[in-house]
C-alpha positions in Angstrom: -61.7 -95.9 -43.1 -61.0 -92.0 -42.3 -62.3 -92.2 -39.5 -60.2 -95.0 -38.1 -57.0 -93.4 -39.7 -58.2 -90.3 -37.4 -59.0 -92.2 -33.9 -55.3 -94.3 -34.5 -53.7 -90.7 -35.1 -55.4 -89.1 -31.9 -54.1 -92.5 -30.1 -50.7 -91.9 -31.1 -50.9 -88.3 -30.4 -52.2 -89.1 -26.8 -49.5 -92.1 -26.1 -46.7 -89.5 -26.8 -48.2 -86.8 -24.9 -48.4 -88.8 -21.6 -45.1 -90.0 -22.3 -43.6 -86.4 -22.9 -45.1 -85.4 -19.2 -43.7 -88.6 -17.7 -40.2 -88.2 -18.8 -40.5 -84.1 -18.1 -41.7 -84.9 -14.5 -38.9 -87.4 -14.1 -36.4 -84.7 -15.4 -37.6 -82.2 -12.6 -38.3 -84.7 -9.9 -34.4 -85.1 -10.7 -33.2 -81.5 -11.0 -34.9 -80.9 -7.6 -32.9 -83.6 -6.1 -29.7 -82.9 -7.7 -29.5 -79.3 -7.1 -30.0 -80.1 -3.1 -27.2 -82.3 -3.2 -24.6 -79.4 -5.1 -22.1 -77.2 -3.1 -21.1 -74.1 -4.0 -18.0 -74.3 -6.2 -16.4 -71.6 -6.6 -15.9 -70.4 -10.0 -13.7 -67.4 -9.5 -10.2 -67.8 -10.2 -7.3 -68.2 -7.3 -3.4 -69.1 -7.5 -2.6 -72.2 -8.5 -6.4 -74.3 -9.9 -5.2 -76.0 -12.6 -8.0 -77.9 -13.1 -10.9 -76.2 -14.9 -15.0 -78.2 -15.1 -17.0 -77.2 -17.8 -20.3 -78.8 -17.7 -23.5 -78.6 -19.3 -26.4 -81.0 -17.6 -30.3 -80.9 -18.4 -32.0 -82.4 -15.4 -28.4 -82.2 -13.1 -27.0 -85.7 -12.9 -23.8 -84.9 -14.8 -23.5 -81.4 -12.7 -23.4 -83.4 -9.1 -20.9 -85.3 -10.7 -19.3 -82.2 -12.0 -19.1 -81.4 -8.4 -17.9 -84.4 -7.5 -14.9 -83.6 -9.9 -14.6 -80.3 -8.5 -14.1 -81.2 -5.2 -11.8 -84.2 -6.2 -9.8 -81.7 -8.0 -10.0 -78.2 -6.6 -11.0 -77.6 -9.9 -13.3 -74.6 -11.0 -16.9 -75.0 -12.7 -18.5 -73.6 -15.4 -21.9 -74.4 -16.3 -23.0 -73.8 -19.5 -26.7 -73.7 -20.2 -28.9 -73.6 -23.3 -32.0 -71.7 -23.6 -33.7 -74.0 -26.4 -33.0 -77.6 -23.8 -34.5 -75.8 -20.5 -36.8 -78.4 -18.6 -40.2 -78.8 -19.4 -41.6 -80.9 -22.8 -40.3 -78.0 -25.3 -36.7 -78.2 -24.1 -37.3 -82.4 -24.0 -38.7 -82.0 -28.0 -35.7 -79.9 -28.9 -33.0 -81.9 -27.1 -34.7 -85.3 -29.2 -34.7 -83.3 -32.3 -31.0 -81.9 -32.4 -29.5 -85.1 -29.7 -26.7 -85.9 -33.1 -26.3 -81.9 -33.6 -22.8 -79.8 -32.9 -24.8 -77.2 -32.3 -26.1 -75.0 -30.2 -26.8 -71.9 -29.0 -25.4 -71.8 -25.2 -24.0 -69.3 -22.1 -21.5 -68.7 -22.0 -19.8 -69.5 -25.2 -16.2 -69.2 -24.2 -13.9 -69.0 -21.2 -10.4 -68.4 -20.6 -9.0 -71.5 -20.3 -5.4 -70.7 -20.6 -4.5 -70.5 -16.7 -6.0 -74.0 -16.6 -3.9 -77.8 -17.8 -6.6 -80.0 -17.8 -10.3 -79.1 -18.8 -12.6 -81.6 -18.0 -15.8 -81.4 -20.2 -19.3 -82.9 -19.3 -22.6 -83.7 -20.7 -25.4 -86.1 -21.2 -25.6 -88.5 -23.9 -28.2 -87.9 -26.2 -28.9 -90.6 -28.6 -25.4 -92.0 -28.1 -24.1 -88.6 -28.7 -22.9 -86.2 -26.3 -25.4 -83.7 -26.3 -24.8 -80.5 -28.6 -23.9 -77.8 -25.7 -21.0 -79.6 -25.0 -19.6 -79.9 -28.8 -20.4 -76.3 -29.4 -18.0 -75.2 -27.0 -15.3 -77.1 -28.0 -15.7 -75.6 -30.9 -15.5 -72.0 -29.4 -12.7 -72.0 -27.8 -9.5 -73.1 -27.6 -7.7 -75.9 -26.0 -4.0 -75.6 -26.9 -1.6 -77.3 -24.5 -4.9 -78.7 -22.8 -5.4 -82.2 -21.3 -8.9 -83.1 -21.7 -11.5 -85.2 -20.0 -15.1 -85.9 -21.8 -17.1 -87.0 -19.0 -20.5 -88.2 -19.4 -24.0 -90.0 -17.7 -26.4 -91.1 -19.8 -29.1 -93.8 -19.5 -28.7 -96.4 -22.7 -25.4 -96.4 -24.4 -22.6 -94.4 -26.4 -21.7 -95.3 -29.8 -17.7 -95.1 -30.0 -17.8 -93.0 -33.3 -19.4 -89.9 -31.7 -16.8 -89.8 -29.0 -13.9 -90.5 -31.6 -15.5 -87.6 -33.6 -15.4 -85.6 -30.1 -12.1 -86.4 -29.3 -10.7 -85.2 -33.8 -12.6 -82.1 -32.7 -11.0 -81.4 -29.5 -7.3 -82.2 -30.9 -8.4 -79.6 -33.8 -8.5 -77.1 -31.2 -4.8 -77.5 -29.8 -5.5 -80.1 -27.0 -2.2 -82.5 -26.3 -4.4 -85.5 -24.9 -8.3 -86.8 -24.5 -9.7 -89.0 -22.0 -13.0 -90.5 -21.9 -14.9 -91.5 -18.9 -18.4 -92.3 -18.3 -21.3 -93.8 -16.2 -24.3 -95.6 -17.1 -27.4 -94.6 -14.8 -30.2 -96.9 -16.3 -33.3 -95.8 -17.6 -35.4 -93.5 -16.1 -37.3 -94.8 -12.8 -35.0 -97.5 -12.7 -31.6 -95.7 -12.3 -28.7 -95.8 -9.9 -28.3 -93.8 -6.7 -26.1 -90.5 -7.0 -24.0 -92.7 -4.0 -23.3 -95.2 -6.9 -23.0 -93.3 -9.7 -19.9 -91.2 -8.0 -18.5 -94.5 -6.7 -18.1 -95.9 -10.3 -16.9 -93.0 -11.5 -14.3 -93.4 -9.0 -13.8 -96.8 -9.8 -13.0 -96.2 -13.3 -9.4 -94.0 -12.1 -8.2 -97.5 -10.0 -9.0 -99.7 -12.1 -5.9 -101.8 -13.8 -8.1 -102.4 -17.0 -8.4 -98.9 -19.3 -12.0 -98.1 -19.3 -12.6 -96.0 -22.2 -10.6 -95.1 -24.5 -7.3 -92.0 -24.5 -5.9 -90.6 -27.1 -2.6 -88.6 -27.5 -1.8 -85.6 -29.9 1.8 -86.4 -31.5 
């Protein structure tokens, strides 16, 4: 019987190996491609940008459409990044371990935003949550006056609580009105082109019907 219990454990153990390096290879095979497709924002300040990105993405699917924003926008970009959810299978572990956390350790931790009216803010969705980076800093800095945009890709779904929860926190720290928007890619090795993922975002602005949901801070 032992010995059965052990083969069935060593099975397990090798199905979620192989399908840690098959989602890891995906992840770079996309961070390769994505990073081709960004320009170089600049992230410097100049007279009159109004219109501040803050981004954190994992494999870069949210930071080309970060860029997209940008360039939408003349906004600036910041990406943030987090040590602990770098690519590879102990960053992938982490990110499914913490995915409903609010925090995390990231770079940098706070900007200026004060020259800036609207701050859009960008992440994944990790188990229906946007992922931590994101939620920490919102928590570090402050948004008074702000208009803000949660944008975010992700591959399933979104539950609405996390983002009302996300939006509570955001008004907490002084911001006058919150917008979501959001694309769905598909699962991994079935998901839409970069092409179509920024042409539904677009979408989304000309649309008659609201898609998601805004909130004002009376």
């Amino acid at each position: 019987m032992g010995r059965w219990i052990l083969i069935g454990l060593l099975i397990v153990l090798a199905l979620v190996t192989l399908i840690a390096l098959v989602v890891t290879q995906i992840e770079n095979a996309q961070d390769a491609k994505n990073r081709s497709h960004l320009t170089s924002t600049p992230t410097g300040r100049v007279a009159m940008v109004s219109t501040v990105i803050v981004v954190f993405s994992r494999s870069g699917n949210t930071g080309v459409l970060s860029d997209h924003i940008a360039q939408q926008t003349a906004g600036h970009v910041y990406e943030i990044t987090a040590e602990s959810y770098q690519l590879g299978i102990p960053g992938w572990i982490n990110a499914l371990k913490d995915a409903r956390s609010n925090v995390a350790d990231i770079s940098p931790s706070h900007i200026d935003l004060e020259p800036y009216d609207t701050v859009y803010l960008g992440s994944p969705i990790w188990l229906y949550s946007p992922a931590p980076p994101i939620w920490q800093f919102v928590k570090n800095n402050d948004f008074t006056g702000k208009n803000v945009v949660l944008f975010n890709t992700f591959n399933s779904k979104f539950k609405q609580q996390y983002i009302d929860d996300f939006a509570k926190l955001v008004f907490a720290k002084g911001a006058k009105s919150f917008k979501h928007r959001y694309v769905k890619r598909g699962r991994m090795g079935d998901q839409i082109s970069q092409q179509q993922m920024l042409k539904e975002f677009d979408a989304q602005s000309t649309e008659v019907k609201q898609v998601g949901h805004v909130y004002v801070n009376h």
